[in-house]
N, C-alpha and C positions, 0 to 999 in steps of 0.2 A: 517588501519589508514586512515582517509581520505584524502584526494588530495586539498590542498591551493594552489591557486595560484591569481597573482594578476591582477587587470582586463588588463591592458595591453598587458595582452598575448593574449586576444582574437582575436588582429590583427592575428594569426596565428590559421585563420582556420581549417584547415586539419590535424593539430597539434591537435588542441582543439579536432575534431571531432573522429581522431582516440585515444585519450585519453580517451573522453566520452564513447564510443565503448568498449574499455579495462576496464574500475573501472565498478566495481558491486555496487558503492556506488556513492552519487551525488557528484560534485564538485564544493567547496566552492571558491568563487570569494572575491577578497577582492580588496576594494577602499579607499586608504590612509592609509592603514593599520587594514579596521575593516569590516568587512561582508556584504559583500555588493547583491551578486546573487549566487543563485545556480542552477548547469545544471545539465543534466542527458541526458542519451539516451533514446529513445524512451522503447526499453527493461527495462531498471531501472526503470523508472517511471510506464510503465503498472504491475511490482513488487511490486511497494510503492503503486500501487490504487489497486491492488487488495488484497492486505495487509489491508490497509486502510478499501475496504468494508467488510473485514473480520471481524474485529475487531468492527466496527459498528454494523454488525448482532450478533455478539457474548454480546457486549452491551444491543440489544435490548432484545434479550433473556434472560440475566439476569435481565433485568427489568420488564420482562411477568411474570418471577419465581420469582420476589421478589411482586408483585402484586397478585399474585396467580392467574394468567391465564393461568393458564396451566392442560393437560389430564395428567391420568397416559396410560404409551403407549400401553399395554398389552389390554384395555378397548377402544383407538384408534384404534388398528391393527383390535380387534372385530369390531371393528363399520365400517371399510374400505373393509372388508372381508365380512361383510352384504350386505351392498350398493354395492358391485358390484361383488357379487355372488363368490365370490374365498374361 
């Protein structure tokens, strides 16, 4: 479940930062009662960007196969095993 809390806690630094440290998930900040910032540690976030490029290459890939840019791989591996003698 993830972590609310409202922005006035962030006067308590060391608090916030061993929070961030502990949740595997970001933590949603709320201002008058409605969503206002979200944090994360530096670990959670290098997660969510490499998440993130994950899902971008796996996008672009479905979009080479749905253009039809694509080898079949058995006709690649020959052609990579020519070119460099293996």
């Amino acid at each position: 479940m993830p972590k609310i809390i409202p922005i006035s806690e962030l006067k308590k630094t060391s608090e916030i930062s061993e929070m961030c440290k502990g949740a595997s998930e970001p933590i949603f900040i709320t201002k008058n009662g409605y969503g206002d910032m979200v944090i994360m540690s530096v670990e959670t976030y290098e997660k969510y960007d490499y998440m993130s490029m994950v899902y971008r290459k796996i996008s672009e890939a479905e979009k080479s196969i749905a253009e039809g840019r694509v080898k079949e791989a058995l006709k690649s591996l020959d052609a990579a095993r020519s070119k460099y003698g293996l």
